[in-house]
N, CA, C and O atoms as a Maestro MAE file, in Angstrom:
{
 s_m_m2io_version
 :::
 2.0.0
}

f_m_ct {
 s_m_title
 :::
 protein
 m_atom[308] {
  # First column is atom index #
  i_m_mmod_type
  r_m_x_coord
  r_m_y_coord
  r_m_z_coord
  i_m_residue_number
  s_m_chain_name
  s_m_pdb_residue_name
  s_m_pdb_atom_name
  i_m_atomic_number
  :::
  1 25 -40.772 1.465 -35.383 1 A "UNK " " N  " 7
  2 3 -40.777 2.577 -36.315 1 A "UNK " " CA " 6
  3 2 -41.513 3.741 -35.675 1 A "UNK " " C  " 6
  4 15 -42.460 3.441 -34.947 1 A "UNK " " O  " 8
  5 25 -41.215 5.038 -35.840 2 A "UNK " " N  " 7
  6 3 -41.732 6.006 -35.382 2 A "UNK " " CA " 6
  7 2 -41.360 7.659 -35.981 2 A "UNK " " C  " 6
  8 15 -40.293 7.913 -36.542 2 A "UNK " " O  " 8
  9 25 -42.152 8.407 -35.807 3 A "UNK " " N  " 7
  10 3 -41.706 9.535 -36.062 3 A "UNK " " CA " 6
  11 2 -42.396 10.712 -35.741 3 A "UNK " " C  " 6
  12 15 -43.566 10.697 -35.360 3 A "UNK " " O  " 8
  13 25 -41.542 12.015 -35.913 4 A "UNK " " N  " 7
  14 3 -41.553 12.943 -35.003 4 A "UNK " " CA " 6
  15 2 -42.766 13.828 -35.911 4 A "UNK " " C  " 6
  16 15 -42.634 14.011 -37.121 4 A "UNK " " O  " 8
  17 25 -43.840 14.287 -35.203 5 A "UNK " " N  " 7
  18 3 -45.246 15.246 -35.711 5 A "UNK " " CA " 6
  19 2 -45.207 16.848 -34.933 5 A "UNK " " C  " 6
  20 15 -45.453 17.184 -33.774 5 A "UNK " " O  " 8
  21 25 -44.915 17.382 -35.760 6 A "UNK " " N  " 7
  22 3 -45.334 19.020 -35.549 6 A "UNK " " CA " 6
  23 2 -46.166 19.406 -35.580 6 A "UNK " " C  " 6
  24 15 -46.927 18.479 -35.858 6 A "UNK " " O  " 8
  25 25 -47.050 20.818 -35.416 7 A "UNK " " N  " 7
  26 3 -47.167 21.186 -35.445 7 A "UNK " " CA " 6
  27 2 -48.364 22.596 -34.808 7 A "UNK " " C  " 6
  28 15 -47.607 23.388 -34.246 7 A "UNK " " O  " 8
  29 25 -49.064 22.857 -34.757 8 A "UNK " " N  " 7
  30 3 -49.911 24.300 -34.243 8 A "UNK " " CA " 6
  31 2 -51.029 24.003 -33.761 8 A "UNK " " C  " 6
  32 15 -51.717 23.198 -34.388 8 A "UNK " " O  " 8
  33 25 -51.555 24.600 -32.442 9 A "UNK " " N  " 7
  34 3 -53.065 24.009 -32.244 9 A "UNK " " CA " 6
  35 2 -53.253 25.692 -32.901 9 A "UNK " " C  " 6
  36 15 -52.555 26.706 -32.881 9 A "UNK " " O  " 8
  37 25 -54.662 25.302 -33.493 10 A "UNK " " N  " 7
  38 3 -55.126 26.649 -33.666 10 A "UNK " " CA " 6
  39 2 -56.395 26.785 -32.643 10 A "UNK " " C  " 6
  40 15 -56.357 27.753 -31.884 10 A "UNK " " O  " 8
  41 25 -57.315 26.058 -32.570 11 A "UNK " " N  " 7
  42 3 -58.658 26.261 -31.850 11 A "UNK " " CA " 6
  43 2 -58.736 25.279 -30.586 11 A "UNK " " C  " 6
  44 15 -58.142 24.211 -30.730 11 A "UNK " " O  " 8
  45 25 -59.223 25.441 -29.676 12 A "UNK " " N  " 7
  46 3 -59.451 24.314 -28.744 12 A "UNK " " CA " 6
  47 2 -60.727 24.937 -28.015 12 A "UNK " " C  " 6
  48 15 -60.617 26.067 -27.541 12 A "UNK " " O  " 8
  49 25 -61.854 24.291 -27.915 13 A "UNK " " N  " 7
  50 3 -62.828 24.141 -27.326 13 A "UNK " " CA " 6
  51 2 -62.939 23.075 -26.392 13 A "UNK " " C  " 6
  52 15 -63.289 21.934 -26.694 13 A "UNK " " O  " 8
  53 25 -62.621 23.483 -25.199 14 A "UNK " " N  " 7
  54 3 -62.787 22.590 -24.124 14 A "UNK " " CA " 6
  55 2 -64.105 22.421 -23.936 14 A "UNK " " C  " 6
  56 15 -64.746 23.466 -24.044 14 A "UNK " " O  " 8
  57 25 -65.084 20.896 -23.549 15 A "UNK " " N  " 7
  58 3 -64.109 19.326 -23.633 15 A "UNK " " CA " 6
  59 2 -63.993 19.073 -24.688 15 A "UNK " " C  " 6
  60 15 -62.958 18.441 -24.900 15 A "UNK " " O  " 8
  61 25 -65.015 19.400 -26.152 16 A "UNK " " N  " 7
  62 3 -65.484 19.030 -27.372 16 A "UNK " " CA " 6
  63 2 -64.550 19.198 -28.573 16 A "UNK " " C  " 6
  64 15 -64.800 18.430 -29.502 16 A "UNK " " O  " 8
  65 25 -63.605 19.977 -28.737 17 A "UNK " " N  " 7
  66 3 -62.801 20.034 -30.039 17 A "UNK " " CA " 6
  67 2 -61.713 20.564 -29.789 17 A "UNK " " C  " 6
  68 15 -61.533 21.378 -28.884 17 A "UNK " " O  " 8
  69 25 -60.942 20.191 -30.502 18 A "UNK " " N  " 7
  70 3 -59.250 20.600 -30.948 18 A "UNK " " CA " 6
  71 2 -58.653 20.449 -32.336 18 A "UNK " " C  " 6
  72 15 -58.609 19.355 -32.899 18 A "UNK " " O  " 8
  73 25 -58.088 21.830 -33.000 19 A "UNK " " N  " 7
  74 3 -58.110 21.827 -34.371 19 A "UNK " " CA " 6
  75 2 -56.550 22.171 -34.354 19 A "UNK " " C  " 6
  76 15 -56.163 22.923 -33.459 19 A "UNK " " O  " 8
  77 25 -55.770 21.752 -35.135 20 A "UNK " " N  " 7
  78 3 -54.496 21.803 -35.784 20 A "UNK " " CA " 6
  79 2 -53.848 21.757 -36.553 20 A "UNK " " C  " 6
  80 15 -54.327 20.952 -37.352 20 A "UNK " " O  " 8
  81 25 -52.332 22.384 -37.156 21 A "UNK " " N  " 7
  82 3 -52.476 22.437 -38.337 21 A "UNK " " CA " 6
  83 2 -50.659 21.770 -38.204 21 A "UNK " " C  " 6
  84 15 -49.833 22.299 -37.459 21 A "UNK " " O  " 8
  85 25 -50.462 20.986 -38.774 22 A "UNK " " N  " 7
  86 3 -49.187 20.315 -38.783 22 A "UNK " " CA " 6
  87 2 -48.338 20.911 -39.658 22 A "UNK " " C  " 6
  88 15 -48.795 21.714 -40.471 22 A "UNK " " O  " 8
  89 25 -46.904 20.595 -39.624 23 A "UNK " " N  " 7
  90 3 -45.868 21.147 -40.044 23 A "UNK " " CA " 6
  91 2 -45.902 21.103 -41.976 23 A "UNK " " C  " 6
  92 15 -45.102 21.675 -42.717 23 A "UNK " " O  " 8
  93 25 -46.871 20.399 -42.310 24 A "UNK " " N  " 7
  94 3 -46.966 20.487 -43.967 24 A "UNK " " CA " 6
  95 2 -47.572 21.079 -44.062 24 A "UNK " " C  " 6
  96 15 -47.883 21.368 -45.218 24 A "UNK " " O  " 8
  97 25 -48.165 21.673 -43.081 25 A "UNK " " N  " 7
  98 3 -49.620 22.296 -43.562 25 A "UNK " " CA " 6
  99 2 -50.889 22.136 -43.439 25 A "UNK " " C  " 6
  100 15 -51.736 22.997 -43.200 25 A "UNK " " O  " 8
  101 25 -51.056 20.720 -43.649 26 A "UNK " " N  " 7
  102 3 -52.128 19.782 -43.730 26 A "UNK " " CA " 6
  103 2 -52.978 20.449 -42.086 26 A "UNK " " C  " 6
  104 15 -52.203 20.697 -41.162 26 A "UNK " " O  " 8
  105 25 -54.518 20.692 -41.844 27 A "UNK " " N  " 7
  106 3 -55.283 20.789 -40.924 27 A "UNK " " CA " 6
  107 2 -55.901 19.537 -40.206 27 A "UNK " " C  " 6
  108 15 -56.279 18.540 -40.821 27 A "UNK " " O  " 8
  109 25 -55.950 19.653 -39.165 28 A "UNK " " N  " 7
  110 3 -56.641 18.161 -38.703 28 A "UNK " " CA " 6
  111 2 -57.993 18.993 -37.345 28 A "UNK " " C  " 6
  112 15 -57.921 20.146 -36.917 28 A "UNK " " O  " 8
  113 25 -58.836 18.175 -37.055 29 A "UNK " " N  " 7
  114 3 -60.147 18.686 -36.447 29 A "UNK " " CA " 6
  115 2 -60.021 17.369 -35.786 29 A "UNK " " C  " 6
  116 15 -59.885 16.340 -36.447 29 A "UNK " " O  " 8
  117 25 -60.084 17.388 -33.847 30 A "UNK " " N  " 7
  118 3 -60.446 16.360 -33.628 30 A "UNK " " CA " 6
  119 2 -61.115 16.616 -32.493 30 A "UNK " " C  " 6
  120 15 -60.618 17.220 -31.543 30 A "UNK " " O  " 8
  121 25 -62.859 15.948 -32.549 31 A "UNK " " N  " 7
  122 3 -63.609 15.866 -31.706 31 A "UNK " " CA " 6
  123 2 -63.592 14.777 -30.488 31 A "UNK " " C  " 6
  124 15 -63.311 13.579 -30.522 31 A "UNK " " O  " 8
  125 25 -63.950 15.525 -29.515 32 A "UNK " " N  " 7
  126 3 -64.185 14.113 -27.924 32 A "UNK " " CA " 6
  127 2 -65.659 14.145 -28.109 32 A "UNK " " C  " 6
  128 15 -66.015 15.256 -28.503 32 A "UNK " " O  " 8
  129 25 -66.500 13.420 -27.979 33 A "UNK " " N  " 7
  130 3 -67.700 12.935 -27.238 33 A "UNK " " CA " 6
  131 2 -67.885 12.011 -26.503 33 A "UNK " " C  " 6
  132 15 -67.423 10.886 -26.695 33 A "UNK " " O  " 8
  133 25 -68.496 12.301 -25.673 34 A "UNK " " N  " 7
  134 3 -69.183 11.270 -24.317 34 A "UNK " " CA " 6
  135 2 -69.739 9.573 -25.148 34 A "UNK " " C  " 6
  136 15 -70.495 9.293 -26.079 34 A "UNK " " O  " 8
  137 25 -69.170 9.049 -24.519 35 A "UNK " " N  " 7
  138 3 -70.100 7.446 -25.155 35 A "UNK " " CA " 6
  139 2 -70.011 6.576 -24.068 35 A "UNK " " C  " 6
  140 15 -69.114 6.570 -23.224 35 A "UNK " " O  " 8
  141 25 -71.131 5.729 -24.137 36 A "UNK " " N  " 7
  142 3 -70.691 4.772 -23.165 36 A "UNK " " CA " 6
  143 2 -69.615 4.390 -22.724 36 A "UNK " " C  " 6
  144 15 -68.775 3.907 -23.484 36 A "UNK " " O  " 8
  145 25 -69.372 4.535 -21.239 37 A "UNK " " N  " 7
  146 3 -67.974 3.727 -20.677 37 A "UNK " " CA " 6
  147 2 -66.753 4.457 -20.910 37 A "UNK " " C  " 6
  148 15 -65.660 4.016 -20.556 37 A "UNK " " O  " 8
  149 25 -66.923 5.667 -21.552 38 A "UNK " " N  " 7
  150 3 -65.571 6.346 -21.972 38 A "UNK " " CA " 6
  151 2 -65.789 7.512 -23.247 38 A "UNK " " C  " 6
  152 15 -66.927 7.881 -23.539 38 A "UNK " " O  " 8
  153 25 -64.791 7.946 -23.835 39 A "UNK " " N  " 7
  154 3 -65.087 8.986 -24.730 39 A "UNK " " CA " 6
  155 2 -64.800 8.722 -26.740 39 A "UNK " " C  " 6
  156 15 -63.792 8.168 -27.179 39 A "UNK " " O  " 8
  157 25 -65.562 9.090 -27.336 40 A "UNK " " N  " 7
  158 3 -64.835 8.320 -28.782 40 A "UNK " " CA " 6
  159 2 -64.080 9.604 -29.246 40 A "UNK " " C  " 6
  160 15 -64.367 10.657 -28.676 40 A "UNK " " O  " 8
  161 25 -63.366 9.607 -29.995 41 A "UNK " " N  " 7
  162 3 -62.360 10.508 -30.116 41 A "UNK " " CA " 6
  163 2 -62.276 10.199 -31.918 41 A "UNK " " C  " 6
  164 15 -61.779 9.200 -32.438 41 A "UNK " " O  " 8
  165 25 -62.872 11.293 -32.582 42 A "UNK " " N  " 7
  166 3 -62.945 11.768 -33.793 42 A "UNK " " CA " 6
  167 2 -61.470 12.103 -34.658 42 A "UNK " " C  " 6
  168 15 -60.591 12.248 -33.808 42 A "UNK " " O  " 8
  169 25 -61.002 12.245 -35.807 43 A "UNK " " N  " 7
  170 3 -60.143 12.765 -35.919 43 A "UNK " " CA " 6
  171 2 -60.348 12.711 -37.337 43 A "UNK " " C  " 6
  172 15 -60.787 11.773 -38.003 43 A "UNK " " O  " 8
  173 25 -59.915 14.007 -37.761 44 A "UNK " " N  " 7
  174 3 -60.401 14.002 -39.550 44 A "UNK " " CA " 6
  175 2 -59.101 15.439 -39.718 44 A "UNK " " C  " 6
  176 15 -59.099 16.628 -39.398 44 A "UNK " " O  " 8
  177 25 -57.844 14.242 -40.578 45 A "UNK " " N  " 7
  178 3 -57.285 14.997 -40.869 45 A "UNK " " CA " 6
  179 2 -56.770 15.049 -42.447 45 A "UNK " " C  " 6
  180 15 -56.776 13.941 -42.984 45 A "UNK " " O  " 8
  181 25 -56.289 16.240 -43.344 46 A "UNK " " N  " 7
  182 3 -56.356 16.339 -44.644 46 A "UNK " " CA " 6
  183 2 -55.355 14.985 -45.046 46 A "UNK " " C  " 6
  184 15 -54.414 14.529 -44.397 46 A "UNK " " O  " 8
  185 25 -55.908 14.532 -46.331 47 A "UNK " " N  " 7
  186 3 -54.644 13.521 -46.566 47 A "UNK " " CA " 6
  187 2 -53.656 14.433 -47.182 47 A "UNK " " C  " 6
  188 15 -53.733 15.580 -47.624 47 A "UNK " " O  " 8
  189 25 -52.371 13.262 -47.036 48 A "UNK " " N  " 7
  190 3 -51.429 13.870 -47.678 48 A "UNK " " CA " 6
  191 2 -50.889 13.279 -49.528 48 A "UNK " " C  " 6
  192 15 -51.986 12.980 -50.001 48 A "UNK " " O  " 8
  193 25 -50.524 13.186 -49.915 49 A "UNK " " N  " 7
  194 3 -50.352 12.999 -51.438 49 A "UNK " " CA " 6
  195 2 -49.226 12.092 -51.900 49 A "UNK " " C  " 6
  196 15 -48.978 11.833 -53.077 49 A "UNK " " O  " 8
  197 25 -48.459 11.558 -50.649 50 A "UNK " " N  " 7
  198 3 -47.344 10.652 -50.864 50 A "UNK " " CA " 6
  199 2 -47.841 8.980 -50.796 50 A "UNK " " C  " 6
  200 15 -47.233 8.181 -51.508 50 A "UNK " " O  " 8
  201 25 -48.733 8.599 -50.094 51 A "UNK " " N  " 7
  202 3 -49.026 7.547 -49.452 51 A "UNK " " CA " 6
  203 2 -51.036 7.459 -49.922 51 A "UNK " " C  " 6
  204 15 -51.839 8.392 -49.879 51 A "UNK " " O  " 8
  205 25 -51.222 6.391 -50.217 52 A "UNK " " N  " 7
  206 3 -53.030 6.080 -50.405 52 A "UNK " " CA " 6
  207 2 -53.645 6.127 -48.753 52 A "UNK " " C  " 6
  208 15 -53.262 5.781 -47.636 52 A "UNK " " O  " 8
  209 25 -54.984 6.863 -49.452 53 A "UNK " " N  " 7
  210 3 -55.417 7.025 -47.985 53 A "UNK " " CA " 6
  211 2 -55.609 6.235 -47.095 53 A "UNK " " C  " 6
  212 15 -55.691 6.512 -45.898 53 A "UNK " " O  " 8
  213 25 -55.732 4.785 -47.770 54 A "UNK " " N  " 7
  214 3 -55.955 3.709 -46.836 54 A "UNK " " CA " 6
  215 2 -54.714 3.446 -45.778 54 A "UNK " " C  " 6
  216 15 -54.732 3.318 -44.554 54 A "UNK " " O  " 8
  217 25 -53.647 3.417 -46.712 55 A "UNK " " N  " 7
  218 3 -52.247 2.997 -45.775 55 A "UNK " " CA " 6
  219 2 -52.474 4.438 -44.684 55 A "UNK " " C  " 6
  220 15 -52.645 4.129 -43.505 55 A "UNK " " O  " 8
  221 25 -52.484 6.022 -45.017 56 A "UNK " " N  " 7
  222 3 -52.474 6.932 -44.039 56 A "UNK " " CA " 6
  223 2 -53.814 6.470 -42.929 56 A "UNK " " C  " 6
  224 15 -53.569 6.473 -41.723 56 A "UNK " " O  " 8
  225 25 -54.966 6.151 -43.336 57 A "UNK " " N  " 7
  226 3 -55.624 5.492 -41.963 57 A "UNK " " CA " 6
  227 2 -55.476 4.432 -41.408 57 A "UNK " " C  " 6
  228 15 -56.049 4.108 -40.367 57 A "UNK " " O  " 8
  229 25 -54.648 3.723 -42.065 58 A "UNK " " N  " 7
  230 3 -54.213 2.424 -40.995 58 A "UNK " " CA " 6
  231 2 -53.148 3.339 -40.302 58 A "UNK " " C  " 6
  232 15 -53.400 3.748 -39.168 58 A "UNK " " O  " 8
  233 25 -52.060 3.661 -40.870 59 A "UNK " " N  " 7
  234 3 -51.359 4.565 -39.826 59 A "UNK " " CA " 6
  235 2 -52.088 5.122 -38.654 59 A "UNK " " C  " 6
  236 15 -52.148 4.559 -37.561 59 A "UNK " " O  " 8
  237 25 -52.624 6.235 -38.941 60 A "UNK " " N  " 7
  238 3 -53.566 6.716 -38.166 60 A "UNK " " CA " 6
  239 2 -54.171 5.759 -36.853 60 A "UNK " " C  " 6
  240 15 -54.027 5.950 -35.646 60 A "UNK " " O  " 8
  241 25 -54.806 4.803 -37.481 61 A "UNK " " N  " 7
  242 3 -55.283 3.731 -36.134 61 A "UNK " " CA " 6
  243 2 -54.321 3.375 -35.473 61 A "UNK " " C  " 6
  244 15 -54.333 3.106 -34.272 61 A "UNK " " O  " 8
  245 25 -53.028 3.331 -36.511 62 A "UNK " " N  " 7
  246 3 -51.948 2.348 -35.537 62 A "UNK " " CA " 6
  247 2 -51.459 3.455 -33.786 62 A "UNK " " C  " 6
  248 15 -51.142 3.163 -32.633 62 A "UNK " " O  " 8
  249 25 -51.644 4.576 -34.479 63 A "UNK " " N  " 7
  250 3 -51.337 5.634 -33.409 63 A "UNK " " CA " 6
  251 2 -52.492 5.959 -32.090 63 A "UNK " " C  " 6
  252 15 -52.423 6.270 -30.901 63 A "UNK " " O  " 8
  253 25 -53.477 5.700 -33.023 64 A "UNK " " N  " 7
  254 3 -54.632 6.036 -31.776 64 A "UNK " " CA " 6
  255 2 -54.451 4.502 -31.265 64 A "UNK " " C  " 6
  256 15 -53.500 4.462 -30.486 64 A "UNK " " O  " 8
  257 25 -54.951 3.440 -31.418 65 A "UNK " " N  " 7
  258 3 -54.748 2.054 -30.992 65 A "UNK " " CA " 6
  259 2 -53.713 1.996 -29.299 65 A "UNK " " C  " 6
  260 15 -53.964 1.672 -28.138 65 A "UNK " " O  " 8
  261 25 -52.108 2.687 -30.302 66 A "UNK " " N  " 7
  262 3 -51.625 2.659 -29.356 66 A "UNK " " CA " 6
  263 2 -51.211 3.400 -28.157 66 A "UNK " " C  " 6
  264 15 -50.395 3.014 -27.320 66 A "UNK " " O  " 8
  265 25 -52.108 4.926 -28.166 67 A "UNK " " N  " 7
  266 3 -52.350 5.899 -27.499 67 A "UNK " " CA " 6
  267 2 -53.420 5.550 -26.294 67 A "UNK " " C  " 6
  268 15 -53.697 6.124 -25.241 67 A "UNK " " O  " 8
  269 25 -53.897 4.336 -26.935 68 A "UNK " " N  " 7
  270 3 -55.454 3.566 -25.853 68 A "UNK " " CA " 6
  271 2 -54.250 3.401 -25.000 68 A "UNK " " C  " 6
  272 15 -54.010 4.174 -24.073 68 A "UNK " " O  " 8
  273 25 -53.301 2.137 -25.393 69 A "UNK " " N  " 7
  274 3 -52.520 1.216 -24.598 69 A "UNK " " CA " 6
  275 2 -52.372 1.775 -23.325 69 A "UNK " " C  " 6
  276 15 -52.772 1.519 -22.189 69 A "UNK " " O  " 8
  277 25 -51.192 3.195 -24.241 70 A "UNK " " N  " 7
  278 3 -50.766 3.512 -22.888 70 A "UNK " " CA " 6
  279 2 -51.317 4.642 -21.924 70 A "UNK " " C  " 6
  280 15 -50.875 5.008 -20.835 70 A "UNK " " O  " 8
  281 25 -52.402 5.082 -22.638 71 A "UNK " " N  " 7
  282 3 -53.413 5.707 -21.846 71 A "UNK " " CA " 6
  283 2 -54.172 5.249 -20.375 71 A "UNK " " C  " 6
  284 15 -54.473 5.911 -19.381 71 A "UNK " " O  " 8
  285 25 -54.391 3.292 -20.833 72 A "UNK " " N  " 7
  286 3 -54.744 2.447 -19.948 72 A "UNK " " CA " 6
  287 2 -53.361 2.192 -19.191 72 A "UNK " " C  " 6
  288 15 -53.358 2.029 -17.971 72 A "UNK " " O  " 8
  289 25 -52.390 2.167 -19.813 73 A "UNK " " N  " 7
  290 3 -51.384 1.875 -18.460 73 A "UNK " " CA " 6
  291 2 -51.091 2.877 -17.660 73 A "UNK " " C  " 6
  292 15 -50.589 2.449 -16.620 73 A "UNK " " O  " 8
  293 25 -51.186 4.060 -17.689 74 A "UNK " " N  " 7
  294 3 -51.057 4.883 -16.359 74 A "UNK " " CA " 6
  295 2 -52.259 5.785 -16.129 74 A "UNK " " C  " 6
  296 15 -52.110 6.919 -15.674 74 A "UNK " " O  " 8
  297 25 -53.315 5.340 -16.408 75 A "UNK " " N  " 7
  298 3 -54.992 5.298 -15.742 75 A "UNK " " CA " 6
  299 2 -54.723 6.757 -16.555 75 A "UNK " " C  " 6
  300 15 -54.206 7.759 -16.060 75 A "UNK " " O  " 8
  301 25 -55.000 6.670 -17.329 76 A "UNK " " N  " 7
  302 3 -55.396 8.321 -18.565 76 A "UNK " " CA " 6
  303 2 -56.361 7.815 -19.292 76 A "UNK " " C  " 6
  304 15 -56.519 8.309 -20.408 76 A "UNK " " O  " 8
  305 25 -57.176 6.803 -18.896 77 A "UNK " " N  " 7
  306 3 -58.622 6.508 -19.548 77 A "UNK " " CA " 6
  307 2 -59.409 6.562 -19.342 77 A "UNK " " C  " 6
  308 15 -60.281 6.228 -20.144 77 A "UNK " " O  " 8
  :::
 }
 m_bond[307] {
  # First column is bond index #
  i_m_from
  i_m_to
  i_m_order
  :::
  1 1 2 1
  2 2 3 1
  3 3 4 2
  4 3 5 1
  5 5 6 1
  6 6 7 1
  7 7 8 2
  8 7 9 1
  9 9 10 1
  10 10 11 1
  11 11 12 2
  12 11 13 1
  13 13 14 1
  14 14 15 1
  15 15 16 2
  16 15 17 1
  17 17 18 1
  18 18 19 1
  19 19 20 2
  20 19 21 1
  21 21 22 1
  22 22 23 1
  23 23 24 2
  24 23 25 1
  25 25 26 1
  26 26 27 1
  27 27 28 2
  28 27 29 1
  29 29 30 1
  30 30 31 1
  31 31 32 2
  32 31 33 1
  33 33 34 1
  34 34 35 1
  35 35 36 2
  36 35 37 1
  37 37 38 1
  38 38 39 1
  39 39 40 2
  40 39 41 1
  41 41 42 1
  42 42 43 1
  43 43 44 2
  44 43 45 1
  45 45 46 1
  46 46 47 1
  47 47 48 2
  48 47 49 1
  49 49 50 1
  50 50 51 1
  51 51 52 2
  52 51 53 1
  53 53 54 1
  54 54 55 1
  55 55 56 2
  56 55 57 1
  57 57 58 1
  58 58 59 1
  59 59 60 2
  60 59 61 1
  61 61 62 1
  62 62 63 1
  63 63 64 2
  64 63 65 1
  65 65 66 1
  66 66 67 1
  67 67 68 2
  68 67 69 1
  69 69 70 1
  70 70 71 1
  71 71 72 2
  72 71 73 1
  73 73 74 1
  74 74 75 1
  75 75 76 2
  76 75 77 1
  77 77 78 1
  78 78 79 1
  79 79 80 2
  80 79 81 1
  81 81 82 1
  82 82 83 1
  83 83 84 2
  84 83 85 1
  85 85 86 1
  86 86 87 1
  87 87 88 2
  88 87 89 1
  89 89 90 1
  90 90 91 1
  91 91 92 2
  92 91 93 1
  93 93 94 1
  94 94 95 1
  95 95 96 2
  96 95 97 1
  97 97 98 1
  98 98 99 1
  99 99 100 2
  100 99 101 1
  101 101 102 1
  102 102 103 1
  103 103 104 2
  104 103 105 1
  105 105 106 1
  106 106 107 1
  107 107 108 2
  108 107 109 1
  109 109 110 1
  110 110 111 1
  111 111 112 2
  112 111 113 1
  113 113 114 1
  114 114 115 1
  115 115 116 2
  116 115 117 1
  117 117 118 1
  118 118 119 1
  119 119 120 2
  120 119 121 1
  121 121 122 1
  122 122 123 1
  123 123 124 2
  124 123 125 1
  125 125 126 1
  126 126 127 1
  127 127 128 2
  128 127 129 1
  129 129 130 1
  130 130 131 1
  131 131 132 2
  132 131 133 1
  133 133 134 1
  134 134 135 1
  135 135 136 2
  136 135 137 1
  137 137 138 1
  138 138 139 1
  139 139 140 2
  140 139 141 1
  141 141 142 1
  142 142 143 1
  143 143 144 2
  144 143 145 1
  145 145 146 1
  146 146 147 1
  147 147 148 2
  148 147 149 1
  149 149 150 1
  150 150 151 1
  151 151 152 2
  152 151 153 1
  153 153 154 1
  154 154 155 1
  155 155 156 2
  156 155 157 1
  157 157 158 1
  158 158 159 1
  159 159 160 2
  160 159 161 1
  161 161 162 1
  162 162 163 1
  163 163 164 2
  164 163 165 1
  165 165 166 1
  166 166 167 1
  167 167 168 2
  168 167 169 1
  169 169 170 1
  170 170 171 1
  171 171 172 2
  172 171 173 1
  173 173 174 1
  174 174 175 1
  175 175 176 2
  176 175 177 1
  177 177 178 1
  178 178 179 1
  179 179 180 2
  180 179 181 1
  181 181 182 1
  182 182 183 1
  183 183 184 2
  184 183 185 1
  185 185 186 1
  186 186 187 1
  187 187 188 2
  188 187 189 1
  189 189 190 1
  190 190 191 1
  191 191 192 2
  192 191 193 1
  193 193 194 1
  194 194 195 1
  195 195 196 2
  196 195 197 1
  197 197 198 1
  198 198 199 1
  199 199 200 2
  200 199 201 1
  201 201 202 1
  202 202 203 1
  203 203 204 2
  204 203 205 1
  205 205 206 1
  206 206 207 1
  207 207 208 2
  208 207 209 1
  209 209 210 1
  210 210 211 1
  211 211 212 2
  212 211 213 1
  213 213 214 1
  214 214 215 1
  215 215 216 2
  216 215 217 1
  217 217 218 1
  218 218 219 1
  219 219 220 2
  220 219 221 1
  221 221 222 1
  222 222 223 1
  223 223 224 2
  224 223 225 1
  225 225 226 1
  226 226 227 1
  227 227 228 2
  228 227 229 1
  229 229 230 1
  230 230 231 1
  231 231 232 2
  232 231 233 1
  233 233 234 1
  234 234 235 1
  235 235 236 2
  236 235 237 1
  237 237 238 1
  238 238 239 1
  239 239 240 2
  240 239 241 1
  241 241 242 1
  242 242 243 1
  243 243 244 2
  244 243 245 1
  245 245 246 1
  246 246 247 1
  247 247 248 2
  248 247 249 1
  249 249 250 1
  250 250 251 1
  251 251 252 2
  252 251 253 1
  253 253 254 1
  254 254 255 1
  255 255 256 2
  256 255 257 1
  257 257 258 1
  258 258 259 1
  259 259 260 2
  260 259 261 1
  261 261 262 1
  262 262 263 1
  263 263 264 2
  264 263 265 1
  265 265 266 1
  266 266 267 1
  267 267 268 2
  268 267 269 1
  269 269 270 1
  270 270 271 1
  271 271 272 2
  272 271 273 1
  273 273 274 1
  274 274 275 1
  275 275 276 2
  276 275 277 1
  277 277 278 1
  278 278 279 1
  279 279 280 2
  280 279 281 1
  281 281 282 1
  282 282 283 1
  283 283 284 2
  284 283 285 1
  285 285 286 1
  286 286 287 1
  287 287 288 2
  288 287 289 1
  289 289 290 1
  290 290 291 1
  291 291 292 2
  292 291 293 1
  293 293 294 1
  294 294 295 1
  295 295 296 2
  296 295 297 1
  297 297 298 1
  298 298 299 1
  299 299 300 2
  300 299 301 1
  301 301 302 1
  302 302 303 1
  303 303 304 2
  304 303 305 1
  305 305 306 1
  306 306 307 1
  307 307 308 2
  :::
 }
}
């Protein structure tokens, strides 16, 4: 299952933040910081009103989770 995400960066502060605003509208803010062994990667974006927030953050993980994967398979980690 998959699907296609739009939309706008508005701000980017290199290394520390990147803010965007997707095709509904909805804004998202997502921070990098330094942590042991690698970087944690923040992400706080508006919910949306179709789906409970829980199911939209399991989504959410399911995407970062698998953004690790293949981050680690062609050394982008």
């Amino acid at each position: 299952m998959g699907f296609d995400l739009k939309g706008t960066v508005e701000i980017v502060t290199p290394p520390h933040r990147l803010t965007y605003r997707i095709g509904d509208g909805r804004a998202a803010d997502v921070t990098f910081t330094e942590a042991s062994g690698g970087v944690d990667v923040e992400v706080q974006l508006e919910a949306e009103q179709m789906h409970t927030r829980e199911l939209q953050a399991r989504g959410w993980q399911a995407i970062v989770d698998r953004f690790t994967v293949v981050a680690a398979e062609h050394d982008l980690a």
